[in-house]
N, CA, C and O of each residue as an XYZ file, in Angstrom:
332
protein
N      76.108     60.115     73.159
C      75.683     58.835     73.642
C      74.160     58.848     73.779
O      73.716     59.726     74.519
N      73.223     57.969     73.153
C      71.570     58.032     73.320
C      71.500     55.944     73.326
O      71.826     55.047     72.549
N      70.949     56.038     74.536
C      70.367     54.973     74.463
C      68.639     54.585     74.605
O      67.983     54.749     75.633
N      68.148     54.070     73.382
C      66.517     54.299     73.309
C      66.114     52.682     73.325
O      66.475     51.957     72.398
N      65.270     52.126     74.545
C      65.005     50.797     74.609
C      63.500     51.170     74.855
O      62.967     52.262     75.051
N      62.803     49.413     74.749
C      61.578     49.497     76.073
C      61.115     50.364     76.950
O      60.241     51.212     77.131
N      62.331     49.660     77.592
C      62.416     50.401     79.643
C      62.829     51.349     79.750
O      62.696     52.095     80.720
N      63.647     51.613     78.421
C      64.311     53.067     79.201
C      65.038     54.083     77.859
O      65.331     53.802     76.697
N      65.146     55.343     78.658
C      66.058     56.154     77.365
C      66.891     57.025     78.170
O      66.628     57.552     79.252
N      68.137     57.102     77.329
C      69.256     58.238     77.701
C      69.672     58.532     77.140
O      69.638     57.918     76.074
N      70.667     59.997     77.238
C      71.164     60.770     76.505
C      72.038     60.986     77.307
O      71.683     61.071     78.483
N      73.739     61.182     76.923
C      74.872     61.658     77.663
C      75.442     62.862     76.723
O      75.099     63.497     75.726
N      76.650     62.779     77.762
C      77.841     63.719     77.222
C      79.124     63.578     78.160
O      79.224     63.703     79.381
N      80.000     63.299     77.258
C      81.155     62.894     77.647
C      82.333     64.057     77.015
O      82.331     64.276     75.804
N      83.224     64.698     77.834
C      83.637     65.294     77.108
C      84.518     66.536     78.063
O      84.254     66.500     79.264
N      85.466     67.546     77.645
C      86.266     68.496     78.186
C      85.480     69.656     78.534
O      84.969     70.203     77.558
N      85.165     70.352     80.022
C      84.912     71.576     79.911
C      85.628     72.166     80.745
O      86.056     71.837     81.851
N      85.771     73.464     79.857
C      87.055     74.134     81.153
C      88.536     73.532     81.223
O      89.406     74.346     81.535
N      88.884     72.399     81.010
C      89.954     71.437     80.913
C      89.840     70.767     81.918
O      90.784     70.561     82.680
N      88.438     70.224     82.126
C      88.150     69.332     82.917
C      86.892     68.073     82.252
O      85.901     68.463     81.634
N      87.120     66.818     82.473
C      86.637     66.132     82.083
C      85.368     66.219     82.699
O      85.334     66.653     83.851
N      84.020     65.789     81.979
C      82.794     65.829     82.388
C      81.910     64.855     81.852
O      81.825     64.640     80.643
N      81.409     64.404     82.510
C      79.995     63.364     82.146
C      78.794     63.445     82.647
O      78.664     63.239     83.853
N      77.870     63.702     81.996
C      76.547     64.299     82.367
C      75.642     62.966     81.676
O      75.795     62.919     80.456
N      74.399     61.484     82.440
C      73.974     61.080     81.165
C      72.282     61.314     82.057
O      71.880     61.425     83.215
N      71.855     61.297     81.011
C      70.126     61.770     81.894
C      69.219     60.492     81.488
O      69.086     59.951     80.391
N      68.869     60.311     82.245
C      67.349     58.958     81.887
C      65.929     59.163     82.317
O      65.381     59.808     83.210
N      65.517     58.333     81.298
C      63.873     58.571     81.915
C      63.373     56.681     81.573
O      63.426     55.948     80.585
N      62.960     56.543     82.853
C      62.563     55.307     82.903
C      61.441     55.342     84.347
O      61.365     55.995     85.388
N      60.690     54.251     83.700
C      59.258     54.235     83.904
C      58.563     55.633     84.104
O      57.611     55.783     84.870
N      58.954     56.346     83.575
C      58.075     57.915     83.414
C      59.617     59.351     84.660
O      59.830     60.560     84.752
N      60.069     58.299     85.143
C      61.057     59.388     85.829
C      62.223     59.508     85.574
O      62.917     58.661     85.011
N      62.732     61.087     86.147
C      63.801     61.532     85.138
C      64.902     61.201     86.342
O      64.804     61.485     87.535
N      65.996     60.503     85.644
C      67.589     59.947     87.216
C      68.682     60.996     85.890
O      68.499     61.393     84.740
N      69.552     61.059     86.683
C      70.726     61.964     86.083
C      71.889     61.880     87.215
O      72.070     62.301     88.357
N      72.579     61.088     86.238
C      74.322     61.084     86.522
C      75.254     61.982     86.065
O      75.465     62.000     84.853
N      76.131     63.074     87.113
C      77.112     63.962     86.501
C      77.984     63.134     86.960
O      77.781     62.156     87.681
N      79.516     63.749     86.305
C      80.649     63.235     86.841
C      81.777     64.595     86.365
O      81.908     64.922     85.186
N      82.548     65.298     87.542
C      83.593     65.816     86.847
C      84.805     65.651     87.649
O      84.787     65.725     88.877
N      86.072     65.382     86.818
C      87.602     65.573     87.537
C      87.885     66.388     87.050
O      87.535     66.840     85.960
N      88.778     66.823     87.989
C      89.443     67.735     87.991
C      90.818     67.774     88.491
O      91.108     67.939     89.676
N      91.930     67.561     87.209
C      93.344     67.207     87.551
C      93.858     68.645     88.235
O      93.442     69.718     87.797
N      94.712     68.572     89.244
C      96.066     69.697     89.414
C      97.301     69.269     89.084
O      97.752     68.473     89.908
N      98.160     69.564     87.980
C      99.398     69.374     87.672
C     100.210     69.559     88.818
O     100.822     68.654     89.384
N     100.202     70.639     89.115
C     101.204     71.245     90.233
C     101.511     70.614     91.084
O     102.711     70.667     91.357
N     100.559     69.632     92.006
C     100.140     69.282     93.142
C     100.059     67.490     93.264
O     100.021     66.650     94.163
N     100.059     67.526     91.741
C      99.757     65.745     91.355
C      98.602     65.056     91.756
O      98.707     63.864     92.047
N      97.289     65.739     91.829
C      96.918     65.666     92.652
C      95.257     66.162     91.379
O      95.190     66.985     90.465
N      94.133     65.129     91.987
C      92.620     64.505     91.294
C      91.831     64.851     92.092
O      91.914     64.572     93.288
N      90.984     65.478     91.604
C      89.431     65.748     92.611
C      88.527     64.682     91.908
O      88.879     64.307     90.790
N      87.433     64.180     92.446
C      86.521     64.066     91.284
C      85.046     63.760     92.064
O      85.026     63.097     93.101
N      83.583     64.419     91.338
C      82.712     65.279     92.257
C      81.938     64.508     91.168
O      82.244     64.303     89.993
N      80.825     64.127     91.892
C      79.752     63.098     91.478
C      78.655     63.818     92.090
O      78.652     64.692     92.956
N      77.492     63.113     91.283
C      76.178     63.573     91.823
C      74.664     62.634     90.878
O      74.380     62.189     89.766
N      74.208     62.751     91.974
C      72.703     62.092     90.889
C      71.635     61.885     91.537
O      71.431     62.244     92.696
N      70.914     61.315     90.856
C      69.298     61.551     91.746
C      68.236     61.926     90.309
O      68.555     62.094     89.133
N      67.151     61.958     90.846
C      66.823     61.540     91.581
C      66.502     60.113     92.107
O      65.697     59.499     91.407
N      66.859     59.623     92.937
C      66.589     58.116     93.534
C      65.477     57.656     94.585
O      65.552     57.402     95.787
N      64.166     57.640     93.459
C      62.797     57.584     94.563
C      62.852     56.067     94.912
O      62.869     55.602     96.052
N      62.878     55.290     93.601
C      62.960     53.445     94.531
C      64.324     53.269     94.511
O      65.204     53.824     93.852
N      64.360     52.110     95.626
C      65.466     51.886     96.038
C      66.862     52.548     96.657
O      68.009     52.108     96.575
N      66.360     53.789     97.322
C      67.802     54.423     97.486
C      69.100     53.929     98.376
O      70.329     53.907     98.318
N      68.343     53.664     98.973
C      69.370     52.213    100.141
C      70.090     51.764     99.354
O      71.292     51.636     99.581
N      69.618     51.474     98.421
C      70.463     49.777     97.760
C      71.231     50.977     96.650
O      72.441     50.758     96.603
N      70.864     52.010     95.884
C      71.459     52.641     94.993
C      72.694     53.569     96.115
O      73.863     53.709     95.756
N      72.325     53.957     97.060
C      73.533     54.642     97.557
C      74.999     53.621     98.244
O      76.206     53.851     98.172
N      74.243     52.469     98.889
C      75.291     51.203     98.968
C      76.455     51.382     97.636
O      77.674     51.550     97.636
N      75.559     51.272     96.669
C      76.535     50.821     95.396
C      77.024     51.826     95.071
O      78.099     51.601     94.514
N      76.708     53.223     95.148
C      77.589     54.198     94.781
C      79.160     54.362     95.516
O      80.329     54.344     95.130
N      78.236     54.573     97.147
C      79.966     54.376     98.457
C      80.076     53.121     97.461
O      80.100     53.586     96.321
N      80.165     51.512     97.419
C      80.987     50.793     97.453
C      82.383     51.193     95.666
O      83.595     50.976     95.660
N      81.598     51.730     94.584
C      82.095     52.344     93.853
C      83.567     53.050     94.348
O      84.754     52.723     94.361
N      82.806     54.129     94.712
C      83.636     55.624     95.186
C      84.976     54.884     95.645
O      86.060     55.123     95.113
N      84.776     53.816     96.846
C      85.401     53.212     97.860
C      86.416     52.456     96.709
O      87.611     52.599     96.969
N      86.113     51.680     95.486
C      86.933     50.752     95.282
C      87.852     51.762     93.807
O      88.773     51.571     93.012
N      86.970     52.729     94.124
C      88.198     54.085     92.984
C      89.508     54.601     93.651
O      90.688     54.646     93.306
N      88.548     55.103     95.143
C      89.919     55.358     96.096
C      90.855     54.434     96.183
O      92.048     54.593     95.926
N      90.274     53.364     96.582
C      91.800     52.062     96.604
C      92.485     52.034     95.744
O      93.680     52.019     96.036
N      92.098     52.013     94.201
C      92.712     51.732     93.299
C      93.533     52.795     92.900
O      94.531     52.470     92.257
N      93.311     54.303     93.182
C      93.683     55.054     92.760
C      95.205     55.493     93.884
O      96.117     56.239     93.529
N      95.091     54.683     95.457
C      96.033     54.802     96.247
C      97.366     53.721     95.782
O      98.555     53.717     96.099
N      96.702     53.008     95.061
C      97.752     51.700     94.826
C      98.977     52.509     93.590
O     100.010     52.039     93.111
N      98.582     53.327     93.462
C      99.701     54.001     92.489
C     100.548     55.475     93.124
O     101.406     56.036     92.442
């Protein structure tokens, strides 16, 4: 995944490691570098999903970028209880 604009550029990766799904995408916009991971991690046994996020760096706006992450996280959990 490479996205090359104006404002901005990224590069991902989407994909299995370990037998766990992973997403890594990195950006650089207005001269600074932000980076989104993402990995789950299923247990068969147990029926049962981890899944472990991370990113940053978030120099403007972090208020408003961490709001939207909890409200995210928050509307995965729901959805993911409804089953």
């Amino acid at each position: 995944m490479v996205l090359d604009t104006k404002d901005e550029k990224s590069d991902g990766y989407v994909g299995m490691v370990y037998g766990n799904y992973y997403l890594q995408i990195d950006y650089s916009r207005d001269g600074s570098h932000y980076s989104e991971k993402v990995l789950i991690m299923e247990n068969h046994e147990e029926s049962t999903t981890e899944l472990f996020f991370a990113s940053g760096s978030c120099s403007k706006d972090f208020d408003a970028q961490k709001s939207n992450w909890e409200n995210l996280v928050e509307e995965v959990k729901r959805s993911s209880e409804k089953n």
